[in-house]
BASE-100678 format. One record per residue (C-alpha): residue number from 1; chain; x, y, z. Coordinates in nm, 2 decimals. Layout:
REM BASE-100678
  num  chaine    east   north      up
  NUM       A       X       Y       Z
...
END
This chain:
REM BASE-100678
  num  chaine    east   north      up
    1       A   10.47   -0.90   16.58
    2       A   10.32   -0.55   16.59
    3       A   10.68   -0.36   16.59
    4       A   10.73   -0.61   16.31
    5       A   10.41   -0.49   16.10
    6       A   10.53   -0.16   16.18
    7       A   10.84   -0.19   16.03
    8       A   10.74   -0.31   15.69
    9       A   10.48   -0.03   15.66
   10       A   10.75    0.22   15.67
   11       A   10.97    0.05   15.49
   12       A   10.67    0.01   15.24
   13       A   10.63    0.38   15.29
   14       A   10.95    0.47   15.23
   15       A   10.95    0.30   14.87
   16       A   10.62    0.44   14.76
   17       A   10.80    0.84   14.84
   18       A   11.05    0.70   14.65
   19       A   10.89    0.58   14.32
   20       A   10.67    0.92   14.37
   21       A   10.99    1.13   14.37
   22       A   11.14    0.95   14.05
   23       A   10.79    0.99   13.88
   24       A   10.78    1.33   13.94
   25       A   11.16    1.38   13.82
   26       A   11.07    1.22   13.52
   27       A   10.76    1.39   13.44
   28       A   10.92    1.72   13.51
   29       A   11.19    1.63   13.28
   30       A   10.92    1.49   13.00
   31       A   10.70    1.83   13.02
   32       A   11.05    2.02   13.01
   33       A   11.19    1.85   12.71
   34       A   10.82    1.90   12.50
   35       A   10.80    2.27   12.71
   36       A   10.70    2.53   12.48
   37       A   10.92    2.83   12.43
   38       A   10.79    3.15   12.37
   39       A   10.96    3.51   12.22
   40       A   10.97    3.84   12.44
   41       A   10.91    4.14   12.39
   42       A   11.28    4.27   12.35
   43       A   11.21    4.66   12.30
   44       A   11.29    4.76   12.65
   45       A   11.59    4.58   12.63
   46       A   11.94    4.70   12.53
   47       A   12.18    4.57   12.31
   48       A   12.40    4.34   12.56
   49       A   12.04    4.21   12.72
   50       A   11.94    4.10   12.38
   51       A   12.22    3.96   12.28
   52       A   12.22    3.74   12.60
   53       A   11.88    3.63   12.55
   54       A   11.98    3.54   12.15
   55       A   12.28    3.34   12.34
   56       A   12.06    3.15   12.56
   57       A   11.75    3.08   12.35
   58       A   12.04    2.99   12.06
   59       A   11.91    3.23   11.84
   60       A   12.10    3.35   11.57
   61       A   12.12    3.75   11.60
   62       A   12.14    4.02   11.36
   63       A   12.12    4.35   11.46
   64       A   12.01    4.68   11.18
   65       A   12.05    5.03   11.26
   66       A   11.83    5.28   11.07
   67       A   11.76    5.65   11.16
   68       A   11.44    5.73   11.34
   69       A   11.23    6.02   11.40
   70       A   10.99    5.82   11.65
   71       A   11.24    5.61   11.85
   72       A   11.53    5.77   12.02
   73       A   11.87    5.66   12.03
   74       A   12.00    5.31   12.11
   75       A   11.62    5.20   12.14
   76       A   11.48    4.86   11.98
   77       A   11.28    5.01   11.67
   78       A   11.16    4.62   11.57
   79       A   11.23    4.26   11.62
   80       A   11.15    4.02   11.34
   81       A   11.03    3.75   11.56
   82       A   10.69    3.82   11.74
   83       A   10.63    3.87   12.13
   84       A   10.47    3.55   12.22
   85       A   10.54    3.38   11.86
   86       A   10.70    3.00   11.95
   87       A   11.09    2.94   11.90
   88       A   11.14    2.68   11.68
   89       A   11.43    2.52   11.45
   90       A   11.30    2.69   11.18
   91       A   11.24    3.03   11.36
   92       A   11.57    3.08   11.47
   93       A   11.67    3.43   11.28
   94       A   11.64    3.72   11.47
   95       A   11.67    4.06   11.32
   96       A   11.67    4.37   11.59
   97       A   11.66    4.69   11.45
   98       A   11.85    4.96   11.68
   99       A   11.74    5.32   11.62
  100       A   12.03    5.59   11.53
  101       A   11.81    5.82   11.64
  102       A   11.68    6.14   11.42
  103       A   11.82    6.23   11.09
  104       A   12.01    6.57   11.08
  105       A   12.10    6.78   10.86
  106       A   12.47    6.64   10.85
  107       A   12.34    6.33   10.73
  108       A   12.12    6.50   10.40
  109       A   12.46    6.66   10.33
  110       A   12.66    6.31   10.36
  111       A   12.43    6.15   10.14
  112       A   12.33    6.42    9.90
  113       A   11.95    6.42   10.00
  114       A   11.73    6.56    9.70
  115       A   11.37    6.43    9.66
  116       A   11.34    6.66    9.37
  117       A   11.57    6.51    9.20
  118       A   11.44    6.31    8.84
  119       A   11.35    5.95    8.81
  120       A   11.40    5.72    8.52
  121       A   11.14    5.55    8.42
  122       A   11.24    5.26    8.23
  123       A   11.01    5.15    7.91
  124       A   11.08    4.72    7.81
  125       A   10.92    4.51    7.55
  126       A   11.08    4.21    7.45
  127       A   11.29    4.02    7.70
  128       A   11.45    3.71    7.40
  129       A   11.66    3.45    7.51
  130       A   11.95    3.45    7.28
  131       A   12.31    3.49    7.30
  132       A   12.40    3.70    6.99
  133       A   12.22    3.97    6.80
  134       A   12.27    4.17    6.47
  135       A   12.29    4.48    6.71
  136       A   12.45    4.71    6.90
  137       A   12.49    4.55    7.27
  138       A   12.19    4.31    7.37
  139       A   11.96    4.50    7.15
  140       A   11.76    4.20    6.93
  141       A   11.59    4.47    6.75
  142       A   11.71    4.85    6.50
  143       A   11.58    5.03    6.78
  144       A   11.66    4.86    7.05
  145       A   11.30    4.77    7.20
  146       A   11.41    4.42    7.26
  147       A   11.64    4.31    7.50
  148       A   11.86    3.97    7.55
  149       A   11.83    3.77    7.83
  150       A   12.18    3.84    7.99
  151       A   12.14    4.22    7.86
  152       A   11.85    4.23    8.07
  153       A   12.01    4.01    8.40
  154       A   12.31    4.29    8.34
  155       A   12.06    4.61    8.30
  156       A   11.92    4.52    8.65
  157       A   12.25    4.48    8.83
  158       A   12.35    4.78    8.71
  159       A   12.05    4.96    8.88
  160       A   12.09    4.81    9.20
  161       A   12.49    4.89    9.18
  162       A   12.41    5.24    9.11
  163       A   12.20    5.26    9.43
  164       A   11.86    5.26    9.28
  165       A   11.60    5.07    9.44
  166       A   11.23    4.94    9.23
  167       A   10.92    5.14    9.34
  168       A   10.56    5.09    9.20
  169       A   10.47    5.30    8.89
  170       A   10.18    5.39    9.06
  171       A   10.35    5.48    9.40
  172       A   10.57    5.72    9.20
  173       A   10.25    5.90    9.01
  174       A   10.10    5.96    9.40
  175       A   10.44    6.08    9.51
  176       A   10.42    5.79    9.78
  177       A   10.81    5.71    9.72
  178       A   10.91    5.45    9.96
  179       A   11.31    5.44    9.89
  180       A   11.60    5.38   10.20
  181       A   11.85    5.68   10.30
  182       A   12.08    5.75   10.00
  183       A   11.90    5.54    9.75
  184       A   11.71    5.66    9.43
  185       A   11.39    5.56    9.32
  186       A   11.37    5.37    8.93
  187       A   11.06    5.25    8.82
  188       A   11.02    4.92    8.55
  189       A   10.75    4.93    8.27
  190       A   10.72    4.66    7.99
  191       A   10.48    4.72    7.71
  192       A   10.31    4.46    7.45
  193       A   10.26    4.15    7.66
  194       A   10.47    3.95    7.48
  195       A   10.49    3.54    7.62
  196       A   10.88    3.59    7.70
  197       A   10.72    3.89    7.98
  198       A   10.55    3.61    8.16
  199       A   10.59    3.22    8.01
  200       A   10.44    2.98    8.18
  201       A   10.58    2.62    8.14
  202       A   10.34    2.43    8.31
  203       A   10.16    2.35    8.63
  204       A   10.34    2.13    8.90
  205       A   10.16    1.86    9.14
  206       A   10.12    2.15    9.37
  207       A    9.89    2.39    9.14
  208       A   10.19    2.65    9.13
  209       A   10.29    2.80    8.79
  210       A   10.59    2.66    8.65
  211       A   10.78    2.96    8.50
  212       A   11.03    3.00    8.27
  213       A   11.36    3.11    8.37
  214       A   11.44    3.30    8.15
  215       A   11.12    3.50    8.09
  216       A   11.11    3.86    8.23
  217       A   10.91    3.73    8.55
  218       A   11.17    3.46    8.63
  219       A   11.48    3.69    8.58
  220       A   11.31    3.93    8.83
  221       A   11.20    3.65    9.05
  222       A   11.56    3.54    9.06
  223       A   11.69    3.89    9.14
  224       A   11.46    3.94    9.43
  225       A   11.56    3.63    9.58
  226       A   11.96    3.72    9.53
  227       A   11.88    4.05    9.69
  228       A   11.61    4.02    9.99
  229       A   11.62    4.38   10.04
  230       A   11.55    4.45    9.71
  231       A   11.21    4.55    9.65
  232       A   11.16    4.43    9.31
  233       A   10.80    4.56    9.08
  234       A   10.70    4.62    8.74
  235       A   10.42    4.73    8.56
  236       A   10.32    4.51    8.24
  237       A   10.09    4.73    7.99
  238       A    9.89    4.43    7.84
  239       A    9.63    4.41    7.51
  240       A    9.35    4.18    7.44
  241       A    9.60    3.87    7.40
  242       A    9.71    3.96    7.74
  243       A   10.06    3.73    7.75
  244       A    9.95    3.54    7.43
  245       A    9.90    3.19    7.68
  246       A    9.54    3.21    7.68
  247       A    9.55    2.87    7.89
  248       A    9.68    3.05    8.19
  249       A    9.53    3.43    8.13
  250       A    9.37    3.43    8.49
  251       A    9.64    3.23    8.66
  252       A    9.93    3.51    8.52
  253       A    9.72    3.80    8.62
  254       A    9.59    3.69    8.93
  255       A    9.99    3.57    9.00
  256       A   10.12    3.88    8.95
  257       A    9.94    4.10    9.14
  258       A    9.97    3.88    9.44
  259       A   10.34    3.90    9.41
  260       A   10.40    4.26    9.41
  261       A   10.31    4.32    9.02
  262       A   10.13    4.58    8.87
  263       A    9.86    4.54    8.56
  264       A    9.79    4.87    8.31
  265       A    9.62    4.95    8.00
  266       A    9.81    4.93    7.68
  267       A    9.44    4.94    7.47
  268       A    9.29    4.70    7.30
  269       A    9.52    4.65    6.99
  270       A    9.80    4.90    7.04
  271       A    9.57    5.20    6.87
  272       A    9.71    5.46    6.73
  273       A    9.52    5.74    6.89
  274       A    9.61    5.98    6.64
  275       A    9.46    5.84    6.37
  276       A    9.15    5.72    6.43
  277       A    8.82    5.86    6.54
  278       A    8.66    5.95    6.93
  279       A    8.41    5.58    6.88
  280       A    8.73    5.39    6.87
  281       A    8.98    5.59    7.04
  282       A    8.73    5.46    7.33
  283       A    8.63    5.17    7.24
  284       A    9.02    5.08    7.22
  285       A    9.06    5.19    7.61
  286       A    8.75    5.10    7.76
  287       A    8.78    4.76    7.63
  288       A    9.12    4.73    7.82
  289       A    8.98    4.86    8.17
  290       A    8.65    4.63    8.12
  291       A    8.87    4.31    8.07
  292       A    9.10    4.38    8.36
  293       A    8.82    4.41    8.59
  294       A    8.65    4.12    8.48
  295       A    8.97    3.90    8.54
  296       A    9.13    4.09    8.82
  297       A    8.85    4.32    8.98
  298       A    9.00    4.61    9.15
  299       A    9.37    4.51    9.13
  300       A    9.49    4.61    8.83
  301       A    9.64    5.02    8.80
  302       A    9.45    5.28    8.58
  303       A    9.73    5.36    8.40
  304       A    9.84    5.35    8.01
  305       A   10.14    5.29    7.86
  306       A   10.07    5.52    7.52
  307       A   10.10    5.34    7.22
  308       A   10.35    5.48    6.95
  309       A   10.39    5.75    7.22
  310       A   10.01    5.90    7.01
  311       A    9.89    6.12    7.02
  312       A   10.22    6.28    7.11
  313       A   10.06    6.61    7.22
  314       A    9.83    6.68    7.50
  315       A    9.58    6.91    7.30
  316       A    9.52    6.70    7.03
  317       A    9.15    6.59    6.97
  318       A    9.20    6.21    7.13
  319       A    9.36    6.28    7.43
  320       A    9.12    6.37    7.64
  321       A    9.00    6.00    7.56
  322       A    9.29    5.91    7.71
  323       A    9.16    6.02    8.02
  324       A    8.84    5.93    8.01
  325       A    8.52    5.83    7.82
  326       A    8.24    5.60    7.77
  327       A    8.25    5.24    7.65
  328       A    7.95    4.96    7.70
  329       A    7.75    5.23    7.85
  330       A    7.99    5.28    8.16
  331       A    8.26    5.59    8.21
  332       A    8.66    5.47    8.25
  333       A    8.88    5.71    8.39
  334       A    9.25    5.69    8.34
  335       A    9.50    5.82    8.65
  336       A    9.88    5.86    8.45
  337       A    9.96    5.79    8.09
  338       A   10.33    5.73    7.96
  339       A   10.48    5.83    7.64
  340       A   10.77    5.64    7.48
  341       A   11.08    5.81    7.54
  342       A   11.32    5.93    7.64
  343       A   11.48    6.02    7.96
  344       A   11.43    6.06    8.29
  345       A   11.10    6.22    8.46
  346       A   11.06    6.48    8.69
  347       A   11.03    6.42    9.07
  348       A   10.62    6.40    9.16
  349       A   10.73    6.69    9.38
  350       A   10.83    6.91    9.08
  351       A   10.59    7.18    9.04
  352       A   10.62    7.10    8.65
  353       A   10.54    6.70    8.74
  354       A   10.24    6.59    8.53
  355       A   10.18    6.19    8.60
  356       A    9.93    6.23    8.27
  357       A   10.22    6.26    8.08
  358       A   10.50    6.12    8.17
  359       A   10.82    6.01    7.98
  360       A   11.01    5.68    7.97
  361       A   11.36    5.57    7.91
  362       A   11.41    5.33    7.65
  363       A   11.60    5.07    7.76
  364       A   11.89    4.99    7.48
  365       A   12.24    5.04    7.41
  366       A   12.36    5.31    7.17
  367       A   12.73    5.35    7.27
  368       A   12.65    5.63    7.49
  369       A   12.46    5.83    7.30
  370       A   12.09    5.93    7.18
  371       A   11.88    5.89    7.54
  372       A   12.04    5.55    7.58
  373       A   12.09    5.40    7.88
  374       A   12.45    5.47    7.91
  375       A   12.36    5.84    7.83
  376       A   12.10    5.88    8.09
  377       A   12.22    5.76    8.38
  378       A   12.56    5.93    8.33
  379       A   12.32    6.26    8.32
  380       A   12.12    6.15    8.65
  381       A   12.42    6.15    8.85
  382       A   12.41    6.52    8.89
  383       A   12.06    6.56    8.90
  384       A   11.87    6.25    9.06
  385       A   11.62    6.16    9.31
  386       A   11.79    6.09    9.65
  387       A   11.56    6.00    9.94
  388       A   11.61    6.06   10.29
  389       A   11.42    5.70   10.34
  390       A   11.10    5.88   10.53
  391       A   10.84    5.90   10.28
  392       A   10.65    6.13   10.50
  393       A   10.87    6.42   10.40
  394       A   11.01    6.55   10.12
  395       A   11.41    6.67   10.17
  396       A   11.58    6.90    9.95
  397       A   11.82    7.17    9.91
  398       A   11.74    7.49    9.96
  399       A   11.92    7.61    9.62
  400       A   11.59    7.34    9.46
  401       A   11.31    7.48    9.65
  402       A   11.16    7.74    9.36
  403       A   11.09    7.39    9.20
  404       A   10.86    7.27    9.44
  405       A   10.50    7.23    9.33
  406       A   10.22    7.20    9.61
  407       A   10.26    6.93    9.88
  408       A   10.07    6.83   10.21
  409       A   10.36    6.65   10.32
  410       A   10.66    6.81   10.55
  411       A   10.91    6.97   10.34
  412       A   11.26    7.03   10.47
  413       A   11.53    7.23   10.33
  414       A   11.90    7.19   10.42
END
């Protein structure tokens, strides 16, 4: 009876290890299929490492080379997912940059490195979607300050087919150029604040800003998401009416400068500084600065975008108003004003650069001739701004450097 007991115990036994064992099997499977994984840090590792880990973790690589004056050769410059950030299904892109090392003097020769080279600056107003016009190619105006919708879609590939790349107007007045190896710098100004700039259609269920297509904003919206690597800016010079939707004044300024947009003066109501007196040459700019910073405190650019160009000279009597003055008992300063026209600026690096005067290309056709944009850009290939993608330094030939103005950044000659 006792062996008997016995028996049954350890059979009893037996079947309890048993069910433990499959419960633990389970369990280990259950916290394996929820286990969370997590991204390493893949800078110490070379290229055949990564892309085994990619392979394993089904990641789906893309590895960049750029030059680099920090990371040597064949080392992992970044990774675009995180150390310790969790893989997911939707955080499967991963985007290794591989250093090529330090840029030589072979490569400023391969890709023609001057960075004091000009920049166009190119002066909009109008953006109208039509098909046909009156005019010479997608002008809707005479003078070609308007533009059609597909002139515009066409100006912009253009730019990016050229090689040049969109920096901040402001960026370019500091000289803080931010352009890849090879590229050129072009910087996008509209003046007026005209509804087809920014046209708001409505508000969806989510609060967002419906806007139109087919308005300046959407057409560059579109091209930045057709070409990620695109940095795509503009500055819009506004008046009182701002974009003439006075529903959505805040929402469009506040929009804007969240998604990489800048906000200048363009005065009160497009004064013409030449012919009226000091009172209302400032009262006409100080207005401008006081409204901006009661909508958009701090975030908009101290710049202006001159009116008719006026007073088209630097010494006349209301220029300095420009610049600064006094209006509702507090001083305004301005950083860089623009004139009109009409073709390509100097580099900030030019010892003759002058950011408070600055010109603009208008942006029209004219067969190929008076400053149009055929005409300038066939002059800029000779002469533009290439950048050698550090914006530390500032490369150029040595045959340039009696152009240089005053710099505290590293200048190298080749």
């Amino acid at each position: 009876m006792k062996k008997k007991k016995i028996k049954v115990l350890r059979i009893i036994f037996i079947v309890f290890l048993g069910l433990v064992s499959i419960y633990l099997l389970i369990n280990n499977n259950t916290n394996n299929e929820f286990k969370t994984l997590k991204m390493i840090d893949l800078t110490n590792k070379n290229i055949s490492e990564i892309e085994e880990y990619a392979k394993e973790n089904s990641l789906e690589l893309e590895i960049k080379y750029e030059y680099s004056k920090e990371v040597e050769k064949d080392k992992v410059i970044s990774q675009s997912i995180d150390k310790n950030a969790e893989l997911t299904d939707k955080n499967k892109n991963l985007i290794i940059v591989i250093s090529k090392g330090k840029i030589g003097k072979e490569i400023y020769q391969e890709y023609s490195v001057n960075e004091l080279g000009e920049v166009p600056i190119m002066m909009y107003h109008g953006i109208e979607n039509i098909e046909e016009t009156n005019y010479i190619g997608g002008n809707v105006d005479k003078d070609g300050y308007n533009r059609t919708v597909n002139a515009f879609k066409q100006d912009l590939e253009f730019y990016y087919n050229e090689g040049y790349r969109m920096v901040r107007l402001v960026d370019y007045a500091l000289g803080d150029i931010e352009v890849e190896l090879g590229k050129s710098p072009i910087v996008l100004t509209f003046d007026d604040g005209n509804k087809n700039n920014f046209n708001v259609l409505g508000i969806d269920e989510n609060g967002n800003l419906e806007i139109d297509p087919n308005c300046a904003i959407g057409i560059l919206e579109s091209f930045k998401k057709k070409y990620p690597d695109y940095n795509v800016t503009a500055t819009f010079f506004l008046m009182d009416n701002l974009f003439n939707q006075s529903e959505y004044d805040e929402a469009k300024l506040k929009w804007l400068v969240e998604n990489g947009y800048d906000i200048g003066n363009h005065t009160k109501t497009h004064v013409n500084y030449k012919n009226v007196d000091s009172t209302t040459a400032q009262s006409a700019t100080g207005y401008m600065y006081e409204k901006l910073e009661s909508i958009i405190p701090g975030k908009y650019v101290k710049i202006i975008a001159l009116p008719f160009g006026s007073p088209g000279k630097k010494d006349h009597a209301n220029f300095q108003y420009v610049l600064k003055g006094i209006y509702n008992g507090k001083e305004y300063t301005t950083d860089a004003a623009l004139r009109v026209g009409w073709t390509s600026e100097v580099s900030p690096f030019n010892k003759n650069f002058d950011k408070t005067f600055l010109k603009r290309v208008r942006a029209y056709d004219n067969n190929g001739k008076d400053f149009d944009i055929t005409y300038v850009f066939n002059n800029l290939k000779n002469n533009k701004y290439i950048s050698d993608g550090d914006k530390d330094t500032i490369v150029i030939p040595t045959s340039m450097e009696n152009k240089l103005g005053e710099t505290f950044k590293e200048v190298i000659k080749y």
